[in-house]
CHARMM-style PDB file with segment names, atoms N, HN, CA, C and O in Angstrom:
ATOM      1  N   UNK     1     -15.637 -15.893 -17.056  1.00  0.00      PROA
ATOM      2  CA  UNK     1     -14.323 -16.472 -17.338  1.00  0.00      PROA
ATOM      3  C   UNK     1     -13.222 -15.596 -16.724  1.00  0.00      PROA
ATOM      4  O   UNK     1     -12.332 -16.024 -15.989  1.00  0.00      PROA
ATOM      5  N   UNK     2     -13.389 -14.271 -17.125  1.00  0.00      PROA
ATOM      6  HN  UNK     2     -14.111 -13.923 -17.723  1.00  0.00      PROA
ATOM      7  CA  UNK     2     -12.415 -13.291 -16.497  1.00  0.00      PROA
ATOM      8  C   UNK     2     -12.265 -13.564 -15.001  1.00  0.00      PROA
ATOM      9  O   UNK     2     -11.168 -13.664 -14.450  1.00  0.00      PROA
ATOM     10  N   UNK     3     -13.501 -13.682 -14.352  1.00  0.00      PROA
ATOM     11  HN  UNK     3     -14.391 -13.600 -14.799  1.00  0.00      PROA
ATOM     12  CA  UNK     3     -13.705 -13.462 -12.756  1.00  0.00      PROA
ATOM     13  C   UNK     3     -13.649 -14.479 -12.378  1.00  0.00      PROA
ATOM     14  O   UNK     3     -14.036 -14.659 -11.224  1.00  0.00      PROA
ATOM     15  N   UNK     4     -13.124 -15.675 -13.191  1.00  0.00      PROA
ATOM     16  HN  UNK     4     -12.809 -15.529 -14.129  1.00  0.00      PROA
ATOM     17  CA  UNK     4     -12.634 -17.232 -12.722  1.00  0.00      PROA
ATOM     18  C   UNK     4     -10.728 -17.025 -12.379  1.00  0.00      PROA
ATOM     19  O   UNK     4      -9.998 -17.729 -11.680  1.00  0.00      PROA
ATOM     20  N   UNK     5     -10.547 -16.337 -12.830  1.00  0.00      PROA
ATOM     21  HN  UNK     5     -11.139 -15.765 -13.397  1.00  0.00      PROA
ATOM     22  CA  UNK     5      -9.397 -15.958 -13.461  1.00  0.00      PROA
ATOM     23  C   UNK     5      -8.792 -15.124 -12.481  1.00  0.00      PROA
ATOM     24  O   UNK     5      -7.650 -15.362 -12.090  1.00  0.00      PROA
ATOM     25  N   UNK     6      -9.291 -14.407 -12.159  1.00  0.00      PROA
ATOM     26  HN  UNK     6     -10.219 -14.213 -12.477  1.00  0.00      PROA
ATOM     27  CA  UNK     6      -9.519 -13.284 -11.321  1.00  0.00      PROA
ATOM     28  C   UNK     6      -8.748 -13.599  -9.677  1.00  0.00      PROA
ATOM     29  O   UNK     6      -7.763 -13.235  -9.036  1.00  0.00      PROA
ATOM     30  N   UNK     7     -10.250 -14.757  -9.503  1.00  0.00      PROA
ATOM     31  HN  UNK     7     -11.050 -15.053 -10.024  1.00  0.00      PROA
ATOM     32  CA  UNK     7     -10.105 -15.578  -8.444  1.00  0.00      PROA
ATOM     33  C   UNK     7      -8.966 -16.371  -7.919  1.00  0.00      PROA
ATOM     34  O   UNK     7      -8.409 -16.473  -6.825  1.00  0.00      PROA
ATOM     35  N   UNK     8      -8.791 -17.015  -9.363  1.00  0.00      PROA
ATOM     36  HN  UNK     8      -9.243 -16.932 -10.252  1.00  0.00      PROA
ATOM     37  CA  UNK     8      -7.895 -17.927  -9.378  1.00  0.00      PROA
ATOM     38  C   UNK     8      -6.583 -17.184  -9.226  1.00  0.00      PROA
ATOM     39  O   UNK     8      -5.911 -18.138  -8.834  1.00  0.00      PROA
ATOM     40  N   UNK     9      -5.741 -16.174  -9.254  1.00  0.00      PROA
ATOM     41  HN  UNK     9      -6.287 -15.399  -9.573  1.00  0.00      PROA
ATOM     42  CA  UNK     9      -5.134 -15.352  -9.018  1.00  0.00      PROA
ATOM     43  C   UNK     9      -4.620 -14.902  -7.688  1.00  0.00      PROA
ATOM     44  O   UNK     9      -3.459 -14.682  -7.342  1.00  0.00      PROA
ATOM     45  N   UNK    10      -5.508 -14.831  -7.158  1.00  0.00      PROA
ATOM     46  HN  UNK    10      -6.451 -15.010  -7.439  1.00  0.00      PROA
ATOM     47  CA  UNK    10      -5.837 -13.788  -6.064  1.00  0.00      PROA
ATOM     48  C   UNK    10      -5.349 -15.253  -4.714  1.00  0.00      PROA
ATOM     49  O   UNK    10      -4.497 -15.141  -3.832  1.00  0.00      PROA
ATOM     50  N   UNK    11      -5.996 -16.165  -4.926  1.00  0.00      PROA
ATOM     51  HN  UNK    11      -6.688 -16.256  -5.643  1.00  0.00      PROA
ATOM     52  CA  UNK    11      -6.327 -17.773  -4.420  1.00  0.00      PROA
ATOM     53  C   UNK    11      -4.368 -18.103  -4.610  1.00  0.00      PROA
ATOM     54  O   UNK    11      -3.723 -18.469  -3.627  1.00  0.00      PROA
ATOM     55  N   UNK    12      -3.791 -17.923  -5.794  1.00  0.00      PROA
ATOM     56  HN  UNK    12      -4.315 -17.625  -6.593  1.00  0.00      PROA
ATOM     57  CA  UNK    12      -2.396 -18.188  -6.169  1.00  0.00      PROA
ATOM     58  C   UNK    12      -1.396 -17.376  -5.167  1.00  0.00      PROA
ATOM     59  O   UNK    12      -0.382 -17.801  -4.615  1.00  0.00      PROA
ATOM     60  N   UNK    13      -1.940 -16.182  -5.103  1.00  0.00      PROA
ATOM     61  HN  UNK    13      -2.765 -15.836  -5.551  1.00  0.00      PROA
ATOM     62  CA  UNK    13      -1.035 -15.231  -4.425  1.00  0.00      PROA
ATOM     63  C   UNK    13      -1.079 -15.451  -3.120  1.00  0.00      PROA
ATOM     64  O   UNK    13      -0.020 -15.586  -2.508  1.00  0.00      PROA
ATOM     65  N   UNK    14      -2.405 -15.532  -2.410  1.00  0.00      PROA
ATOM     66  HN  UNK    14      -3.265 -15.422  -2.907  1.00  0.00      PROA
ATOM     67  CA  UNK    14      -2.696 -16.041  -1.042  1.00  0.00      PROA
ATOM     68  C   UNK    14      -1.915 -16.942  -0.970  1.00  0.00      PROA
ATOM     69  O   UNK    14      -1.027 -16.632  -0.176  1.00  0.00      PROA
ATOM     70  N   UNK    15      -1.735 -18.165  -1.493  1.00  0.00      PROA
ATOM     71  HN  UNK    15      -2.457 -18.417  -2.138  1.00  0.00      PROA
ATOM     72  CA  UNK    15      -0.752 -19.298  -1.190  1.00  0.00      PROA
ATOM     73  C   UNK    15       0.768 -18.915  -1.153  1.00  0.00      PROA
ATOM     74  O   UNK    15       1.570 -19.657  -0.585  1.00  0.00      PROA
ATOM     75  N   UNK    16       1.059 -18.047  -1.608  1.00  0.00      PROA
ATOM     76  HN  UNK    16       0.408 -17.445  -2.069  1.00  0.00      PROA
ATOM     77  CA  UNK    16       2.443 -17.660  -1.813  1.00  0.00      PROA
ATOM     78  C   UNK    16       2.305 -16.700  -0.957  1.00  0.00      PROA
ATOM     79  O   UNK    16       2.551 -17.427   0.005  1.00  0.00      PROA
ATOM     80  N   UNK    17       2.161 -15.907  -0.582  1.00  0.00      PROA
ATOM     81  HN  UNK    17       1.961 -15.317  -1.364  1.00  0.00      PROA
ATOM     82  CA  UNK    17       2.317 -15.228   0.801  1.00  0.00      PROA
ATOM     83  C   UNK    17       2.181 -15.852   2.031  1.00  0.00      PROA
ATOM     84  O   UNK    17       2.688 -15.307   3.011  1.00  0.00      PROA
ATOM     85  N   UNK    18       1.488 -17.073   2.171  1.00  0.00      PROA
ATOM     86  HN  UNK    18       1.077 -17.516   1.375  1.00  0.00      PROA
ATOM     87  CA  UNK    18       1.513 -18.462   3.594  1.00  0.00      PROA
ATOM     88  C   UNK    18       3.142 -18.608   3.315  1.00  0.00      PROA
ATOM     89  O   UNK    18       3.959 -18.556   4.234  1.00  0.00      PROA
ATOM     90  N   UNK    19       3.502 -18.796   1.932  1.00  0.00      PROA
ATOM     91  HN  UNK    19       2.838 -18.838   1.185  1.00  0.00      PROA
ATOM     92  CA  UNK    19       4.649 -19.799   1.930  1.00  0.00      PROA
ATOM     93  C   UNK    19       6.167 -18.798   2.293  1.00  0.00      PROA
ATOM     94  O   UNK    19       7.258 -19.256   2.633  1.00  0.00      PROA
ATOM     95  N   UNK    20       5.909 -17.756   2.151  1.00  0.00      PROA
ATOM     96  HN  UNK    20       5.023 -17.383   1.875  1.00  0.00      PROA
ATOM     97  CA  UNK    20       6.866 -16.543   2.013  1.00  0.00      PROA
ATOM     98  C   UNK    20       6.952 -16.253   3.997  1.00  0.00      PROA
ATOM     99  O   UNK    20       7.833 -16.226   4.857  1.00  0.00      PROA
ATOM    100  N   UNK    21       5.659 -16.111   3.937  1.00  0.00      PROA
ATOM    101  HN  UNK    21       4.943 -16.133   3.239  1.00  0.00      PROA
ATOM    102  CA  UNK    21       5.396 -16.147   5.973  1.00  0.00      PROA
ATOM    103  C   UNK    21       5.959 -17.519   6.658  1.00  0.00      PROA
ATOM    104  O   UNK    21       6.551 -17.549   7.737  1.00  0.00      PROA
ATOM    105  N   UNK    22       5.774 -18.232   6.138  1.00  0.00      PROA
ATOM    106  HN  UNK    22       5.293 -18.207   5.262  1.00  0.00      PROA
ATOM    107  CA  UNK    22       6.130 -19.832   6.598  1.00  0.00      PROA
ATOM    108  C   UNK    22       8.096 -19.565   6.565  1.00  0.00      PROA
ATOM    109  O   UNK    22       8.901 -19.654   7.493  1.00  0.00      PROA
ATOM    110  N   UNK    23       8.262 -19.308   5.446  1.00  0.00      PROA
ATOM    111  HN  UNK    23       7.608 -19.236   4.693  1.00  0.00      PROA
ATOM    112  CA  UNK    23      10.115 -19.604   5.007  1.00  0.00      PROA
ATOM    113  C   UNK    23      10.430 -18.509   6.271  1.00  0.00      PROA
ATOM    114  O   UNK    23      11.211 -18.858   7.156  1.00  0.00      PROA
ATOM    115  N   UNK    24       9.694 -16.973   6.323  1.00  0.00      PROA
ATOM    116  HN  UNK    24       9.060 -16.690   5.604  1.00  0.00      PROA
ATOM    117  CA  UNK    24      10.514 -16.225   7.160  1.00  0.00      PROA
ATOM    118  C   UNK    24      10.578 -16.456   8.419  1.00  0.00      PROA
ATOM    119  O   UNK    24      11.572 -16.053   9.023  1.00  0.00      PROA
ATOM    120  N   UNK    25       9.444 -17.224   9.188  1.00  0.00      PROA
ATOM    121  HN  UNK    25       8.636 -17.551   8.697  1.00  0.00      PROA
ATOM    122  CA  UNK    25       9.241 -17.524  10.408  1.00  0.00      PROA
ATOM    123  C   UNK    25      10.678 -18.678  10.523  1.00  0.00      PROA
ATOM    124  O   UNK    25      11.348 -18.490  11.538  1.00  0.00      PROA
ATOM    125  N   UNK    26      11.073 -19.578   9.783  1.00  0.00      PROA
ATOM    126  HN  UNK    26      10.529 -19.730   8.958  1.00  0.00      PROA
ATOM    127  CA  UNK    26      11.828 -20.650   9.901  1.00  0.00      PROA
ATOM    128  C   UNK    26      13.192 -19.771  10.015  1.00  0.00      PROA
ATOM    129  O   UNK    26      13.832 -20.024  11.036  1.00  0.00      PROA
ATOM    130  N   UNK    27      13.802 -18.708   9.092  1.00  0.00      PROA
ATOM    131  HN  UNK    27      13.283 -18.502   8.263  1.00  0.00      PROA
ATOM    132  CA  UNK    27      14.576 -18.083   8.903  1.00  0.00      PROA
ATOM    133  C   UNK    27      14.815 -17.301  10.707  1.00  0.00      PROA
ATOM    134  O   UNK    27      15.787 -17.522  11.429  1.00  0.00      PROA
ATOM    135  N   UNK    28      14.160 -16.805  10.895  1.00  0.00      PROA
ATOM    136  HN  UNK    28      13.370 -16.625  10.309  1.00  0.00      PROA
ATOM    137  CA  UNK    28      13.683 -16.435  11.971  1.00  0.00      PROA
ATOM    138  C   UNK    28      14.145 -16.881  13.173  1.00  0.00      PROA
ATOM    139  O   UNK    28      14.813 -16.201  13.951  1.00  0.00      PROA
ATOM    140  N   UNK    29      13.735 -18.237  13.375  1.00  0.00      PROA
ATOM    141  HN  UNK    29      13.192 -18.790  12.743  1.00  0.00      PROA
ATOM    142  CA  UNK    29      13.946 -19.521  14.144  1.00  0.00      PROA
ATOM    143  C   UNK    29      15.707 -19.851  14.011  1.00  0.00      PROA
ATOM    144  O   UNK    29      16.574 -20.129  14.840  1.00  0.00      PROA
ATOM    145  N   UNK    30      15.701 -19.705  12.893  1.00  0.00      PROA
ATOM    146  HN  UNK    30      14.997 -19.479  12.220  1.00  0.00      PROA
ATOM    147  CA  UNK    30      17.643 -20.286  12.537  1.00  0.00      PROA
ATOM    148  C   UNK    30      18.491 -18.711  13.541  1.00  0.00      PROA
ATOM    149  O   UNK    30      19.342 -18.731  14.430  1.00  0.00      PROA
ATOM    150  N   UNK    31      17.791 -17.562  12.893  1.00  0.00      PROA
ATOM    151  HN  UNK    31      17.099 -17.546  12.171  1.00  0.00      PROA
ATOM    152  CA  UNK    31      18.729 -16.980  13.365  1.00  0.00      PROA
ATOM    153  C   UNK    31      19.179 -16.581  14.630  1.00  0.00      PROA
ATOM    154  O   UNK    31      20.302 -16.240  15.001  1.00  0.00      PROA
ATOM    155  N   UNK    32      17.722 -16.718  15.454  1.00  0.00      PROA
ATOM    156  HN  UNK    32      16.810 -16.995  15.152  1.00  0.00      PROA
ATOM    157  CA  UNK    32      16.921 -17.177  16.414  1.00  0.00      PROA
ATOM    158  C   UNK    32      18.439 -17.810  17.535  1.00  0.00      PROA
ATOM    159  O   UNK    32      19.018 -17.259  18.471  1.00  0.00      PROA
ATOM    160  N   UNK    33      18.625 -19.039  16.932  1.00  0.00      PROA
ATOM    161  HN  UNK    33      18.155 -19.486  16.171  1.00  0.00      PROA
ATOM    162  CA  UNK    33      18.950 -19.831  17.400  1.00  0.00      PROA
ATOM    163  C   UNK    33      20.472 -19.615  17.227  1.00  0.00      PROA
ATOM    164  O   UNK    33      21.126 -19.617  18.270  1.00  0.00      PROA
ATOM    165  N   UNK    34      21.116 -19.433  16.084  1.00  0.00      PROA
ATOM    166  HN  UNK    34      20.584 -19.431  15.237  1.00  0.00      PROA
ATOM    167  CA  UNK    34      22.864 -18.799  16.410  1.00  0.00      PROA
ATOM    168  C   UNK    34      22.593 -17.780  17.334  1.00  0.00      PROA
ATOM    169  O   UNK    34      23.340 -17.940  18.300  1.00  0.00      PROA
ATOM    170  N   UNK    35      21.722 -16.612  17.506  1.00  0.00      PROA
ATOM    171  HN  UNK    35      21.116 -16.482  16.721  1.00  0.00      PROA
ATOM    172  CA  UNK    35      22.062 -15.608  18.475  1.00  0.00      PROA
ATOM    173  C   UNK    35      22.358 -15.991  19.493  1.00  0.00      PROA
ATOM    174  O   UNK    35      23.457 -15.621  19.908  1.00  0.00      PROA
ATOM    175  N   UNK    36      21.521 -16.904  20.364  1.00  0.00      PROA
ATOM    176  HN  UNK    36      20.629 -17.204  20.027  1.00  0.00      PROA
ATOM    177  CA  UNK    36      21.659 -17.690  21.393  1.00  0.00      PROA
ATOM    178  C   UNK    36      22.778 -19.032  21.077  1.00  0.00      PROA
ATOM    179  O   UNK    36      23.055 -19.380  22.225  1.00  0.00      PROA
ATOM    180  N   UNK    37      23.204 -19.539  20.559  1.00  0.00      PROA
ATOM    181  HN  UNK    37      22.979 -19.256  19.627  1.00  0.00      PROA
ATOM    182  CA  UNK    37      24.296 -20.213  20.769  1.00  0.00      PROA
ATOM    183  C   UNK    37      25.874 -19.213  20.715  1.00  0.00      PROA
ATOM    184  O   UNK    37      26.851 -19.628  21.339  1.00  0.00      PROA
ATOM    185  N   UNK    38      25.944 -17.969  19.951  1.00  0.00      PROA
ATOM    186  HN  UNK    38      25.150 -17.632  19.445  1.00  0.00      PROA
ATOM    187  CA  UNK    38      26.728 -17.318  20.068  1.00  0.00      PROA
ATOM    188  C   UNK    38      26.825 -16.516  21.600  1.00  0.00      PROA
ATOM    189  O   UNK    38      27.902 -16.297  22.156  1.00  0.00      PROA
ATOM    190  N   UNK    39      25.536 -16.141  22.143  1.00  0.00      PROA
ATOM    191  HN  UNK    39      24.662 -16.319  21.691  1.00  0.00      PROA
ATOM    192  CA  UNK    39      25.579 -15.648  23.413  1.00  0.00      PROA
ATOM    193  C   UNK    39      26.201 -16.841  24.911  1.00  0.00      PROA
ATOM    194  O   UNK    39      26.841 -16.578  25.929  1.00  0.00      PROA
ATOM    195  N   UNK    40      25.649 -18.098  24.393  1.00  0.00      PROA
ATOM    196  HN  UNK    40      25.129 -18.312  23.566  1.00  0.00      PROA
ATOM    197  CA  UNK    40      25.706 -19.147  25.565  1.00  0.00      PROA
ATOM    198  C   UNK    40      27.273 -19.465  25.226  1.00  0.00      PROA
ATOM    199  O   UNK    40      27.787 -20.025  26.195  1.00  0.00      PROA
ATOM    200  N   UNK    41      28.178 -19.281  24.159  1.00  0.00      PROA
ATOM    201  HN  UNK    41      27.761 -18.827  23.372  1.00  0.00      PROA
ATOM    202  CA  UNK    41      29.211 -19.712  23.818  1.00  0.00      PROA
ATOM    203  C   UNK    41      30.286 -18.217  24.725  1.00  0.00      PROA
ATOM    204  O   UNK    41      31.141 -18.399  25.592  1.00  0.00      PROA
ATOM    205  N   UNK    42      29.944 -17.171  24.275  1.00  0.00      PROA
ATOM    206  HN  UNK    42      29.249 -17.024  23.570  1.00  0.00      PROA
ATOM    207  CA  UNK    42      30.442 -15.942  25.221  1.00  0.00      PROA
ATOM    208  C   UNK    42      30.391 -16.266  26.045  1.00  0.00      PROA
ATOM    209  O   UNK    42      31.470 -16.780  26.342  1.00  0.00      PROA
ATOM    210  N   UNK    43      29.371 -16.359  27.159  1.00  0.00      PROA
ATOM    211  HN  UNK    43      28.494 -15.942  26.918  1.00  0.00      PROA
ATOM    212  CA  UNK    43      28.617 -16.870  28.444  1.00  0.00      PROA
ATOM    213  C   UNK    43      29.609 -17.870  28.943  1.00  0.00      PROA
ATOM    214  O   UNK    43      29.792 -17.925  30.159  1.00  0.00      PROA
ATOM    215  N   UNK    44      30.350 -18.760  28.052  1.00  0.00      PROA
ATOM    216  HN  UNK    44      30.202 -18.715  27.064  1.00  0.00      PROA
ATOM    217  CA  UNK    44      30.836 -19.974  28.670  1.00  0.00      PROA
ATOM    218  C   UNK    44      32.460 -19.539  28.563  1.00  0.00      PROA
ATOM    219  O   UNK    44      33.362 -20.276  28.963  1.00  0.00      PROA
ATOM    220  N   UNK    45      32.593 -18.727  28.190  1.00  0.00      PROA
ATOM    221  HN  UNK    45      31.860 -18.129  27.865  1.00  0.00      PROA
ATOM    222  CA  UNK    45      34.443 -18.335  28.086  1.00  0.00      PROA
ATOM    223  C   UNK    45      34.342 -17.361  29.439  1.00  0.00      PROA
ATOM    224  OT1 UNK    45      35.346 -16.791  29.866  1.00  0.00      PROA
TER     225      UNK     45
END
């Protein structure tokens, strides 16, 4: 029962660390993407 438990835990956290990797990659991508519109906006003055 413990080592169901255990599992089941371990299985919970794994999913939440995909989802934590997933949000930062997107975060990533956003900021990603003002850097380069702030640079192409310089670029264009």
């Amino acid at each position: 029962m413990l080592f169901a438990s255990l599992i089941g835990d371990i299985n919970a956290n794994k999913a939440e660390t995909e989802n934590v990797r997933i949000k930062r990659q997107q975060t990533d991508g956003i900021i990603i993407a003002l850097i380069w519109f702030i640079a192409l906006g310089i670029l264009e003055w």
